[in-house]
C-alpha angles and dihedrals in degrees: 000000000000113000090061082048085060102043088053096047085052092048089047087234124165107237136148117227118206111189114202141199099273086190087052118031128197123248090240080047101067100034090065101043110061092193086041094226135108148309111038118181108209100198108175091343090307114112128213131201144200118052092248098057098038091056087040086058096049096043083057094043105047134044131246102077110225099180116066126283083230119094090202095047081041099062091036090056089052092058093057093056095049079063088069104102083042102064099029101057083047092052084036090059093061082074117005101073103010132147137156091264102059105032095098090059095043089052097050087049096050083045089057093054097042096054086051086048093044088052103049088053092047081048109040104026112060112189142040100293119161076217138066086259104025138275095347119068113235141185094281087065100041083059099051104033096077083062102040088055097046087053094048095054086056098044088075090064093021095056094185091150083210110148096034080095097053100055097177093054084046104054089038081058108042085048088055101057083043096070136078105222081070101035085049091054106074134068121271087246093043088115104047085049090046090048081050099056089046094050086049099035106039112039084184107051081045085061092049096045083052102049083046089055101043 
């Protein structure tokens, strides 16, 4: 759901978004998500599912273009993104999940993303950003920023100190929750949920968000 949030807060385009209980779906829901799963896209009464299509369509719809003019940069682009689950379970798994027993191995598996993602913005971008491609956000960051900020709200009980050895991954990130366009894109109560999940999901970073707090 975010990420075509994202894309339509960069394209400056009206929309209305309606969140939903993913643990208990409305029937409309379900008649008009085949997957059953968000984020749908209702354009003219015609939905459309699955976050990668949804954010292809806009970027054809609407201008401006968020993806590159060259075929070449474009597809490129696209494979990054498919990269997506990749690289998020692994960064998930530095929380979700997580004990005592098995961080060492969760942290040498999000390592192991992150170098491949270090290295793809050292390779196809090219100058100084704060992007993937370069000054203007695109659809390769719209896909990665809701994971990147989720991460970064854990770092500070989490402490991992991760990506403090890949530069170029720290400071995309930490442009992406500074702008607006990001920090926009998500609801008023999306802290309070997100605490929640932790609290639910990751006994150990709870510990650690309690003993912060006391």
């Amino acid at each position: 759901m975010q990420r075509a949030v994202i894309v339509m807060r960069a394209k400056d385009v009206d929309f209305e978004v309606t969140y939903i209980n993913l643990r208990d779906k409305p029937g409309w829901f379900l008649k008009i998500s085949p997957h059953g799963k968000v984020p749908v896209l209702q354009v003219d009464g015609e939905p459309l599912f699955e976050s990668n299509a949804i954010a292809e369509y806009l970027d054809e719809a609407v201008e401006p273009r968020l993806h590159p003019v060259d075929p070449v940069k474009r597809a490129r682009n696209r494979a990054w993104t498919d990269f997506v689950p990749t690289f998020a379970g692994a960064l998930m798994g530095l929380y979700y999940g997580r004990t005592k027993e098995n961080a060492e191995d969760r942290t040498k598996a999000a390592r192991q993303r992150l170098n491949r993602l270090e290295e793809a913005i050292a390779n196809e971008r090219g100058n100084d950003g704060p992007y993937f491609n370069g000054p203007q956000l695109c659809l390769v960051d719209a896909a990665y920023a809701p994971f990147l900020q989720r991460f970064l709200i854990v770092e500070q009980w989490l402490q991992s100190g991760v990506l403090d050895d890949y530069p170029l991954v720290n400071a995309w990130a930490h442009a992406l929750v500074e702008s607006d366009v990001v920090t926009g894109s998500v609801p008023d109560n999306f802290m309070e949920e997100f605490e929640g999940n932790i609290r639910s999901m990751a006994p150990e970073i709870a510990a650690r968000m309690d003993r912060k707090s006391a």
